[in-house]
ZAMARGU-4260 file (C-alpha; in steps of 0.2 Angstrom, whole numbers, plus 5000, padded with zeros to 4 digits):
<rodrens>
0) 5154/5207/5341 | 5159/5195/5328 | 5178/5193/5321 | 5183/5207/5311 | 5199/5201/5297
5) 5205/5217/5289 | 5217/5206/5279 | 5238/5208/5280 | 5245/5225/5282 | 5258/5231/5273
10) 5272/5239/5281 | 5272/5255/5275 | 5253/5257/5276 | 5246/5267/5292 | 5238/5255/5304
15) 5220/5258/5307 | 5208/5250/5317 | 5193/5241/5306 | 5181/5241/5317 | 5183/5260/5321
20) 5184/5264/5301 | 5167/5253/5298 | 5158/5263/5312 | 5168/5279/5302 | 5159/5274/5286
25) 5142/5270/5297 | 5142/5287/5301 | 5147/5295/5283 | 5131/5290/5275 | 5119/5296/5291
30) 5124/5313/5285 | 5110/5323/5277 | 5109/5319/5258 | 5124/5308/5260 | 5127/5297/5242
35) 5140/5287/5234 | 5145/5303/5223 | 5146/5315/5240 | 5159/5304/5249 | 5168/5301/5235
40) 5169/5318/5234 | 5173/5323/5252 | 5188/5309/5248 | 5194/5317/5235 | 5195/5336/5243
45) 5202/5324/5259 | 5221/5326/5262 | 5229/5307/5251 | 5229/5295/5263 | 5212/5298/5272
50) 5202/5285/5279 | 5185/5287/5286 | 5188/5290/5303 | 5198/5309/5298 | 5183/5314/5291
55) 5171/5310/5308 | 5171/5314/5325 | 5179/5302/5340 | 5159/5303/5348 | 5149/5299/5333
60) 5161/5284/5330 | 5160/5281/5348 | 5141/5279/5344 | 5141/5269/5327 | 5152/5258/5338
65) 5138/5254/5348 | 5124/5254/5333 | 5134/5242/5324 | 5135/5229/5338 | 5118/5230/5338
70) 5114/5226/5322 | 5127/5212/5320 | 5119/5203/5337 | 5101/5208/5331 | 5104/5199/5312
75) 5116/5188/5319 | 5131/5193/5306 | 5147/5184/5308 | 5163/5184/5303 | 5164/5201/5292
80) 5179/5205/5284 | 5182/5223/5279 | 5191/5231/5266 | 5198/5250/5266 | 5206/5261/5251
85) 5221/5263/5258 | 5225/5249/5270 | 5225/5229/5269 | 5218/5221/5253 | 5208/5233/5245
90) 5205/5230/5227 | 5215/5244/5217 | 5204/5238/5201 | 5189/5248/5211 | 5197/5264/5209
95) 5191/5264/5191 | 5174/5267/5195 | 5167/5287/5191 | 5164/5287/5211 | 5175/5275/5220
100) 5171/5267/5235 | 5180/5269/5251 | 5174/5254/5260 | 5167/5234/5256 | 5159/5222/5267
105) 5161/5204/5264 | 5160/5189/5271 | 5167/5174/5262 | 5184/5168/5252 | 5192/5184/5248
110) 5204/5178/5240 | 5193/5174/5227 | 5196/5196/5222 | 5211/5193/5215 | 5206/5177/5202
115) 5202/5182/5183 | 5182/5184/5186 | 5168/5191/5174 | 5152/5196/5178 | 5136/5189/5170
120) 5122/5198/5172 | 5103/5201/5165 | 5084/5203/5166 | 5077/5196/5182 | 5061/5190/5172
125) 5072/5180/5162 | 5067/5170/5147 | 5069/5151/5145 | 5079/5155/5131 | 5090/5167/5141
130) 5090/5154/5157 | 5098/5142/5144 | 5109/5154/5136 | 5114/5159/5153 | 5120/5142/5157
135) 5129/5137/5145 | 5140/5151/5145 | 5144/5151/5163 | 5146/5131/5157 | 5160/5136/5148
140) 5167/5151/5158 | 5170/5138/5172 | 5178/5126/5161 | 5191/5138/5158 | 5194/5144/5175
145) 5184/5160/5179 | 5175/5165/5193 | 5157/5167/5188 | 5152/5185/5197 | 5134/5192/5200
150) 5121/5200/5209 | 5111/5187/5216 | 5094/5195/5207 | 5082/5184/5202 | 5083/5178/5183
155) 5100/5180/5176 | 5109/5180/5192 | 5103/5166/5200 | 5104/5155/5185 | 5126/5160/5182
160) 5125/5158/5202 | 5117/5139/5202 | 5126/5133/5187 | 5144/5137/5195 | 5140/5129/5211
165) 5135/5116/5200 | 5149/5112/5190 | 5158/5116/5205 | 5166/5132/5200 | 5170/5149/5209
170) 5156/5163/5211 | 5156/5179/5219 | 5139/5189/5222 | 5140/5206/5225 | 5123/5212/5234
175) 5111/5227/5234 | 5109/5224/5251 | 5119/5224/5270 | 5127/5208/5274 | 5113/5205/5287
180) 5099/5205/5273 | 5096/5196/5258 | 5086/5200/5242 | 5072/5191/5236 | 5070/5180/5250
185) 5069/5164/5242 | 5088/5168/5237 | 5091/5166/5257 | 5099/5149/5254 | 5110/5152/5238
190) 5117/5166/5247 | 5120/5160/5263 | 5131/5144/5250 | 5140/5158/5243 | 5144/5167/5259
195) 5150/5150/5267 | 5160/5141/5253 | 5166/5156/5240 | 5162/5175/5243 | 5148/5187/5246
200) 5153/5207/5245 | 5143/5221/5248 | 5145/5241/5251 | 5129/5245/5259 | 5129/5253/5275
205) 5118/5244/5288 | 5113/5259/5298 | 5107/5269/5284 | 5098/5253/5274 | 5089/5253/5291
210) 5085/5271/5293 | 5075/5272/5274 | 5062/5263/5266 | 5062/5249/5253 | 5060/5265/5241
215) 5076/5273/5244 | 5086/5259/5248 | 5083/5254/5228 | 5095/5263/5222 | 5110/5252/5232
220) 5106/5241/5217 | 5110/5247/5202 | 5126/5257/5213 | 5132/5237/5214 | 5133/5234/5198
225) 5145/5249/5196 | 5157/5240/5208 | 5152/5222/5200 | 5157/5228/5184 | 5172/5236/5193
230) 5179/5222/5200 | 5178/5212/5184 | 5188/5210/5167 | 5172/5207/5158 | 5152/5210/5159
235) 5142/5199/5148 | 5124/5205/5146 | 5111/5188/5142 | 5097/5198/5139 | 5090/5214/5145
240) 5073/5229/5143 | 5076/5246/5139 | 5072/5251/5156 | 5085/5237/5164 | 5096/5242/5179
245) 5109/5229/5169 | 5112/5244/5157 | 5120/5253/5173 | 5132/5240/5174 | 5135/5241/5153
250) 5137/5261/5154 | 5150/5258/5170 | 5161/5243/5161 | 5162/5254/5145 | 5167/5270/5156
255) 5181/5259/5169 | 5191/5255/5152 | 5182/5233/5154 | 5175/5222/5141 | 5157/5224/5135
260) 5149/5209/5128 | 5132/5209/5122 | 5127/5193/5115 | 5118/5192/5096 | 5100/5186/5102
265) 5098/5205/5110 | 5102/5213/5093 | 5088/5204/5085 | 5075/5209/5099 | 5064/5223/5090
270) 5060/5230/5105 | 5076/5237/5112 | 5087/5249/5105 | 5101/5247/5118 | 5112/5234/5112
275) 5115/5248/5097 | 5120/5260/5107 | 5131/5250/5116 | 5139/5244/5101 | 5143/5261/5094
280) 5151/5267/5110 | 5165/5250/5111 | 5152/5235/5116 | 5157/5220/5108 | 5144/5209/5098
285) 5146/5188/5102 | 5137/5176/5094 | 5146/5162/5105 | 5155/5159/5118 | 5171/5158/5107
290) 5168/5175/5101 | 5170/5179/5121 | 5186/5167/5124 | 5196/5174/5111 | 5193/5193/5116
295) 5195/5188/5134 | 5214/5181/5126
</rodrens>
């Protein structure tokens, strides 16, 4: 089994095992009908303080123990880190999602959490226009000292990924898949860079990705971009359809209390009607990245 960091433990925080609440969690989403929503909710009818190994039995952790060694030898996953509401360095921001999560997976510079970070995010079939728009705004984001998150999608993510490695900034890429997969494929490299030198997070259980098909494991994306949006002070949207998984992450930064930017160009596309609706519930219109620096203050 690979190293396990749980990160520093406060004092007055119970001691927990991580490997024994990651098997815990394994096990939470084998149970029938099991979703983000429905262990939220079993946390929250949960005594304060729980951690996933109250709520599952000593055998069936005894047995995700044995699963998840498995799995990590089978993909070859090394050097996981974990992080547990309630215990070590969990990120206290997450809590402002509708249906927090109990549990991340990462691999990586975490440290790279707790830097001011915004999310850029967009269509996968990006446009040439959108690439370039892309570009230049993470161009400037770096320049003045934030980390560049996404979701390592095609389009818009792997164009705000590229251009911070490029200019040498920091990036974080928060995945629809387990640590031991990657999606697309040819994003194999970029996010095996990002898991090496900066930080690659994901809240996808490995045993349950394995158990479904490509169909139901879908919806672990747009549930990233809750926790994207989450972990974020900013989402800015470069371009995106009516039908778009990005407009999950817009509806979640409006709902956790972050900034919404939505940039001009998607006001003038006739064939959307989102940007609008955005706008009227607290989005924020940019024509420019200074439009952006000075609400980010």
């Amino acid at each position: 089994m690979s190293q396990l960091d749980f990160g520093s433990q406060n004092p007055f925080e119970r001691a927990i095992s991580p490997f024994k609440e990651m098997a815990a969690y394994e096990a939470l989403w084998t149970e029938k009908g099991a979703t983000f929503k429905t262990i939220a909710d079993k946390f929250r009818q949960a005594p304060e303080g729980a951690v996933p190994s109250d709520l599952v039995s000593s055998s069936m952790i005894a047995d995700f123990k044995t699963r998840l060694k498995e799995i990590m030898s089978r993909y070859d996953v090394e050097n996981i880190g974990i992080r547990v509401h309630g215990a070590g360095e969990y990120p206290e921001k997450l809590r402002d999602a509708r249906h927090p999560i109990e549990v991340l997976y990462y691999q990586g510079w975490w440290d790279l959490v707790n830097t001011r970070s915004v999310a850029v995010v967009g269509s996968r079939k990006v446009s040439e226009e959108g690439a370039r728009r892309t570009r230049r705004l993470v161009k400037c984001l770096v320049e003045n000292g934030f980390t560049i998150v996404s979701g390592l999608a095609e389009g818009v993510d792997t164009n705000a990924h590229q251009t911070a490695l490029a200019l040498g900034g920091n990036t974080i890429a928060v995945i629809g898949t387990p640590l031991s997969h990657n999606y697309p494929k040819q994003n194999s490299e970029l996010q095996r860079k990002i898991r090496d030198n900066y930080l690659l997070i994901s809240q996808v259980p490995f045993q349950r990705y394995l158990d479904q098909d490509f169909r139901s494991n879908r919806i672990f994306f747009p549930e990233r971009n809750i926790t994207m949006s989450a972990l974020t002070e900013a989402t800015i949207i470069i371009e995106a359809s009516e039908t778009s998984g990005t407009l999950t992450q817009a509806r979640a930064a409006l709902a956790q209390g972050r900034k919404l930017f939505i940039l001009e160009s998607c006001f003038q596309n006739p064939s959307i009607t989102w940007p609008a609706k955005f706008e009227a519930q607290g989005a924020i219109r940019v024509k420019d990245y200074e439009d952006i620096r000075k609400n980010l203050g």
